[in-house]
ROSE-4610 file (N, C-alpha, C; in Angstrom, 1 decimal, always signed):
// ROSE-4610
residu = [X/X/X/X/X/X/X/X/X/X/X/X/X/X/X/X/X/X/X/X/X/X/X/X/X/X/X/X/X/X/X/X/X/X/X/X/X/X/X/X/X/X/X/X/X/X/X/X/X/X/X/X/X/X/X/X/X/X/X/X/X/X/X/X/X/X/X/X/X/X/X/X/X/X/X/X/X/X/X/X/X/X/X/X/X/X/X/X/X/X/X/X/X/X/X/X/X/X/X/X/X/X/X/X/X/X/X/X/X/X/X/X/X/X/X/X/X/X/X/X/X/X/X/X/X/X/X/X/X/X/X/X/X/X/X/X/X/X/X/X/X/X/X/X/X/X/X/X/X/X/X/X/X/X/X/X/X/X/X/X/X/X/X/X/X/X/X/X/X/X/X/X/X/X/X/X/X/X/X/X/X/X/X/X/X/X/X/X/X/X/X/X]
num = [1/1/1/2/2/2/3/3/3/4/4/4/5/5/5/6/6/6/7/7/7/8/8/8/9/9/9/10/10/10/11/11/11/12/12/12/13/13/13/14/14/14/15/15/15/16/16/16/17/17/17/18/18/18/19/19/19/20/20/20/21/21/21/22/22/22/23/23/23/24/24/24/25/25/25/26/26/26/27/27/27/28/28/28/29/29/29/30/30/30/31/31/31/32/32/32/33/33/33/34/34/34/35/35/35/36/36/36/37/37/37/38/38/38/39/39/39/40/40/40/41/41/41/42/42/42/43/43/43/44/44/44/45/45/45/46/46/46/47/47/47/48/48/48/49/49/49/50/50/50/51/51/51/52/52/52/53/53/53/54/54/54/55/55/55/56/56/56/57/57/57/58/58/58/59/59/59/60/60/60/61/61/61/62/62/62/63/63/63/64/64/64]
x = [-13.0/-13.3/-12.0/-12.0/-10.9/-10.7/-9.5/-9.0/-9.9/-10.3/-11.2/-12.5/-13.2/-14.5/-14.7/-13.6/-13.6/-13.8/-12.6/-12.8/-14.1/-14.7/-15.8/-17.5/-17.3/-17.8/-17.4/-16.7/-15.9/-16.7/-16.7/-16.9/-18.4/-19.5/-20.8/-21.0/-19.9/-20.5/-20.5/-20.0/-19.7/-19.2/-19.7/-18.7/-17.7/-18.2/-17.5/-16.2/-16.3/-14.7/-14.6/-15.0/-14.1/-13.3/-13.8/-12.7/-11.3/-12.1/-11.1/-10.0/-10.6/-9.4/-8.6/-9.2/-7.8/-7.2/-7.6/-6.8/-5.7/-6.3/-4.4/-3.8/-4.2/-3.0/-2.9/-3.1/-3.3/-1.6/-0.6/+1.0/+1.7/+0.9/+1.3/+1.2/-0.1/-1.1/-0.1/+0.5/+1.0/+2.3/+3.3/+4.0/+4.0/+3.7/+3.5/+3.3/+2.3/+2.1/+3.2/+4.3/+5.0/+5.7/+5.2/+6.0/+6.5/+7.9/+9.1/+9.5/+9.4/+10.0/+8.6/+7.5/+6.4/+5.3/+3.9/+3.5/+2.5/+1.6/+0.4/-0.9/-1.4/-2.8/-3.7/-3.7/-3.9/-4.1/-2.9/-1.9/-2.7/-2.7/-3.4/-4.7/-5.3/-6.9/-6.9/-5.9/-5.8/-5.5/-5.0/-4.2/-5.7/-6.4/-7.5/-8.4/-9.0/-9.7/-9.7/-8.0/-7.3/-7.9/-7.7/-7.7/-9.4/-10.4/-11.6/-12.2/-11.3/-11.6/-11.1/-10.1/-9.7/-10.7/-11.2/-11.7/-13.4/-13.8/-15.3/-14.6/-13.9/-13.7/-13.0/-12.5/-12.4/-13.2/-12.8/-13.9/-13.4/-14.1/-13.5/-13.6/-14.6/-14.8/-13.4/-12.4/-11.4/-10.2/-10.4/-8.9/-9.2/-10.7/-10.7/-11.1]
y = [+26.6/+25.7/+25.1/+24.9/+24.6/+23.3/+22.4/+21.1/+20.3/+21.2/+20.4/+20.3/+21.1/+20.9/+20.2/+20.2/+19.0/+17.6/+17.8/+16.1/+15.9/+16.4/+16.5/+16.2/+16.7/+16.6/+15.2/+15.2/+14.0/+12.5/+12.5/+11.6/+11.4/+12.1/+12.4/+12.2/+11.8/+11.5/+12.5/+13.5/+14.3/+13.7/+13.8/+13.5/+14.3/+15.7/+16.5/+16.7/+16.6/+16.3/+15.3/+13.7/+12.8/+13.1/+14.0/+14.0/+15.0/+15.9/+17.1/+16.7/+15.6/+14.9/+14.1/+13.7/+12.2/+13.5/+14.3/+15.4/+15.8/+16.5/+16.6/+15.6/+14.6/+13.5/+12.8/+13.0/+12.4/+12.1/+13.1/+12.9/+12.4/+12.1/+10.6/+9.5/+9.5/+8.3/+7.6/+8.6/+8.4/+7.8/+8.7/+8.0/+7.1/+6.5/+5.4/+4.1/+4.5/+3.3/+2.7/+3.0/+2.0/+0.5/-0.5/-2.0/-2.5/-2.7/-2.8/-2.4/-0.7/+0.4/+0.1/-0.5/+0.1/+0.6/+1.4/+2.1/+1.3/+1.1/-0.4/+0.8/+0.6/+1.3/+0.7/-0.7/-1.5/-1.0/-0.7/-0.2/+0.9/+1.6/+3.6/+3.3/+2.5/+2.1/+1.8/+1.0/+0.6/+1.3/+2.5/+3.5/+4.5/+4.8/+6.0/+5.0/+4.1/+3.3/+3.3/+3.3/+3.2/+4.5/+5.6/+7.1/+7.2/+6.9/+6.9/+5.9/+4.8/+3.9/+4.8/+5.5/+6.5/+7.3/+7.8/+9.4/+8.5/+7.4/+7.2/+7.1/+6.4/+6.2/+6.9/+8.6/+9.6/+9.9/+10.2/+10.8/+11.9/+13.5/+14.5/+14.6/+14.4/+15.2/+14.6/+14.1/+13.3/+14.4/+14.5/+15.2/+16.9/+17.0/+18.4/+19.6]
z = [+5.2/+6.2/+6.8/+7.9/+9.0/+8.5/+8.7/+9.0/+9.8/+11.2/+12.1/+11.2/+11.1/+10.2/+9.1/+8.5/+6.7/+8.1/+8.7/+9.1/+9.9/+10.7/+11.4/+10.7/+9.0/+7.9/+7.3/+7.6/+6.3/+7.7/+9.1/+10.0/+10.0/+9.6/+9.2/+8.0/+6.9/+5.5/+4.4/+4.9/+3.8/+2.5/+1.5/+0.3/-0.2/-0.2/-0.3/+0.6/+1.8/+3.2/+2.5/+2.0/+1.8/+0.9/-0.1/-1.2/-1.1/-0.2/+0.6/+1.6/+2.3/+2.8/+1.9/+0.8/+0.3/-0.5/-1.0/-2.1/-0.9/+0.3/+0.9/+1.2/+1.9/+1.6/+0.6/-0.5/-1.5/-2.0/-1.9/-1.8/-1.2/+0.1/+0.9/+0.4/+0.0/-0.3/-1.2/-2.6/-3.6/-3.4/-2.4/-2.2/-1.7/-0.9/-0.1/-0.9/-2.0/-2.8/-3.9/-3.1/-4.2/-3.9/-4.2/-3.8/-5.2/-4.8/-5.3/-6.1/-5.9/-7.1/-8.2/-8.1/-9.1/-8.4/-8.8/-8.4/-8.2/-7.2/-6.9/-6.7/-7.6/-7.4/-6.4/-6.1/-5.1/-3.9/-3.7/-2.2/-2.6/-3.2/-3.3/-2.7/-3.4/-2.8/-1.4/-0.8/+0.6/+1.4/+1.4/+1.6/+1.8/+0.8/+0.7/+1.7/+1.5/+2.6/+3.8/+4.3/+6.0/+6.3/+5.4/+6.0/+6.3/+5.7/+5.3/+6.7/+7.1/+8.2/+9.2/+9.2/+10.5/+10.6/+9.8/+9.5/+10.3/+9.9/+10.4/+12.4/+12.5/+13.7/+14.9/+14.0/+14.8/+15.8/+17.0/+18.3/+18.5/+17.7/+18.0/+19.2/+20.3/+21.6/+22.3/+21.9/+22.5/+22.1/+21.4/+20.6/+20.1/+20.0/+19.4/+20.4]
């Protein structure tokens, strides 16, 4: 399945695209979550959420 189609899936509710999306950025996600040199699972949750808030408010006919 293509990049465009997980996300396309993932903006319709897939569960399966949701999880296929956070697993590749999931090494962002990870890095990202760290405040002040410790690792905030917090921040990880807010981080998978943002992407999941992007991912519903994608307009492919815009960009794809």
């Amino acid at each position: 399945m293509t990049f465009e189609a997980v996300l396309i899936a993932a903006k319709v509710g897939n569960t399966k695209a949701h999880s296929a999306l956070i697993e590749l950025y999931f090494p962002l996600i990870a890095k990202s979550s760290f405040l002040n040199s410790r690792y905030d699972e917090d921040l990880e949750q807010e981080f998978i959420e943002l992407l999941m808030k992007c991912v519903r408010s994608f307009d492919p006919d815009k960009y794809l």
